[in-house]
C-alpha positions in Angstrom: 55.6 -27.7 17.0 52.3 -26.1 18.3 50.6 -29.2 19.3 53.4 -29.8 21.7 53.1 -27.0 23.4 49.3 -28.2 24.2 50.5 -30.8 26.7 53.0 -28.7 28.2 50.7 -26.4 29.3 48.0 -29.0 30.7 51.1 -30.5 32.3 51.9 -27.6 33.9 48.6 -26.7 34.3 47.6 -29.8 36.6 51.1 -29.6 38.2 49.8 -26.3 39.4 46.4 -27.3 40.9 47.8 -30.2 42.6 50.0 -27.6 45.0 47.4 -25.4 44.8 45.0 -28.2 46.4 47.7 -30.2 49.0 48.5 -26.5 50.1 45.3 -24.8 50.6 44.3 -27.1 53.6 47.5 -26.7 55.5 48.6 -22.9 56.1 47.5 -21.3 59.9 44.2 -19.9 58.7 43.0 -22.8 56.9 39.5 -24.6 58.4 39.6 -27.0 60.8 35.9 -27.4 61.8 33.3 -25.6 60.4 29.6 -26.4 62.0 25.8 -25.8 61.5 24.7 -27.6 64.1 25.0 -28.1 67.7 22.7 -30.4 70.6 21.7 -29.3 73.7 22.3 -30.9 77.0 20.0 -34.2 77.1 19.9 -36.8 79.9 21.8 -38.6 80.2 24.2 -36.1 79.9 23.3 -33.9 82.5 25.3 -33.5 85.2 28.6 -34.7 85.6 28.1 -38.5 85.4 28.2 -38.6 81.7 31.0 -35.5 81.3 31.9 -35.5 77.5 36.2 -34.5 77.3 35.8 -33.5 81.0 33.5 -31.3 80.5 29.9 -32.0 82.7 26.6 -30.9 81.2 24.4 -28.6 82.5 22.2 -30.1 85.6 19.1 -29.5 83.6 18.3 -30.2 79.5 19.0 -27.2 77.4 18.0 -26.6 73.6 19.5 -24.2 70.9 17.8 -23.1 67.9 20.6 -22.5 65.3 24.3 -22.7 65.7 27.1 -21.7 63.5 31.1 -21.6 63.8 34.8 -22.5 62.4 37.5 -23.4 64.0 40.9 -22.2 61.9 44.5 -24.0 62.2 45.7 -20.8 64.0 42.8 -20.7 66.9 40.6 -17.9 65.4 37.5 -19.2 67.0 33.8 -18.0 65.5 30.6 -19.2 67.2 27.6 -18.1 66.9 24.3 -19.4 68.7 20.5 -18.8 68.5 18.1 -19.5 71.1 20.3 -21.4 73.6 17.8 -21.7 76.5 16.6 -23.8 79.5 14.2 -26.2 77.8 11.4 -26.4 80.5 11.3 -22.1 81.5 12.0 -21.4 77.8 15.4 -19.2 78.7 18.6 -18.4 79.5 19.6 -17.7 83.3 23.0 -16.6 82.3 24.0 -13.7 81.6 27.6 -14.9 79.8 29.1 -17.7 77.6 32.2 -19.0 76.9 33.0 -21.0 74.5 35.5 -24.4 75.1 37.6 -26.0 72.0 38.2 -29.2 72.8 40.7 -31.6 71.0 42.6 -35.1 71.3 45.9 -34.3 71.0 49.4 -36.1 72.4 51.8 -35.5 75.0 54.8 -37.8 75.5 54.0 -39.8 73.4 50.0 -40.4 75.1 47.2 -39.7 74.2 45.6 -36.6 75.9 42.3 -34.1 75.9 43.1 -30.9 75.5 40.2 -28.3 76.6 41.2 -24.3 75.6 38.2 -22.4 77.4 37.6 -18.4 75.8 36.8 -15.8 78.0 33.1 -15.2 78.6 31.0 -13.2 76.4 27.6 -11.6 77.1 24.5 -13.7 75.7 21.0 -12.9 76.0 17.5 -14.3 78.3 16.8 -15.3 75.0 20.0 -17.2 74.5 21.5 -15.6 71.6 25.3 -14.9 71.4 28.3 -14.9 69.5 31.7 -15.1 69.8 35.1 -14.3 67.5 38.5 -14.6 69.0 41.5 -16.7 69.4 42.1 -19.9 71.5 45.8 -21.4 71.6 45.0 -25.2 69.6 47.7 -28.2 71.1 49.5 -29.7 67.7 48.2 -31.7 67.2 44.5 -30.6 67.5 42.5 -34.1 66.8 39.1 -34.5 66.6 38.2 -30.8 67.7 34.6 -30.4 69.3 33.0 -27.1 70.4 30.7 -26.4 73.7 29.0 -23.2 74.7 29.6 -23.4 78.4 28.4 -20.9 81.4 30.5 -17.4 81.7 31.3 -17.6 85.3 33.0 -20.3 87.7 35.8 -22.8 87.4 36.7 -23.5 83.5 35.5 -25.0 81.7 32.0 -25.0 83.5 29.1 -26.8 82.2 28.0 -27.0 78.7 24.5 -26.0 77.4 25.8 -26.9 73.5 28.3 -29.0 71.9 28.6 -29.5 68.1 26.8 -32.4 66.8 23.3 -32.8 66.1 
């Protein structure tokens, strides 16, 4: 009797972890992106001609020195950057940030970008800033991608950073 007990319990056991696993990457504050890295704006993708999602780069290259962030089902947005500066004067003329989600997502059946910008938030002449807040994801949000854009003008503005590497 007490060694069938044993693969009951393993039975259940596994039963367990499987809905444990399919359900811990579904509910509203599971992650979506997480990131470590992010590029500045390089030719050719400065300026508009080369606008990545509709969003132009900056009209001059930019670097970044660290970058960190996640990106949860619900829209709690976390970024964080380090040294996000004008490559050739070595810093940051702007004064704010904003950060811009970008997803693929549908709409009638099409495929469409999506772009949800965050309102600006203050960043340094060295270029360091951060940002934690909410932005209202499309469903479905595919393929999510994150700038750091200016603070001021027309959404989404220009982008200085995007995640990649």
């Amino acid at each position: 009797m007490r060694k069938m007990w044993i693969p009951a319990a393993v039975l259940a056991l596994a039963v367990g972890l499987i809905a444990q696993a399919s359900s811990a990457g579904s509910g509203p504050d599971s992650t979506v992106l997480k990131f470590k890295t992010m590029v500045g704006t390089v030719a050719p993708y400065t300026g508009p001609t080369n606008a990545i999602r509709g969003v132009s780069g900056a009209g001059a290259p930019w670097s970044i020195n660290k970058a960190d962030g996640t990106l949860k089902a619900n829209g709690d947005l976390a970024v964080k950057v380090t040294g996000l500066i004008v490559t050739a004067t070595g810093t940051n003329p702007s004064p704010m940030f904003r950060a811009v989600v970008s997803c693929q997502s549908v709409d009638a059946g099409a495929a469409v970008i999506v772009n949800r910008v965050t309102a600006p938030f203050p960043a340094t002449p060295t270029g360091d800033a951060s940002f934690n807040g909410n932005v209202d994801l499309p469903s479905p949000c595919i393929a999510p991608i994150v700038f750091v854009t200016n603070g001021v003008g027309d959404p989404p503005g220009v982008w200085f950073s995007v995640t990649g590497a």
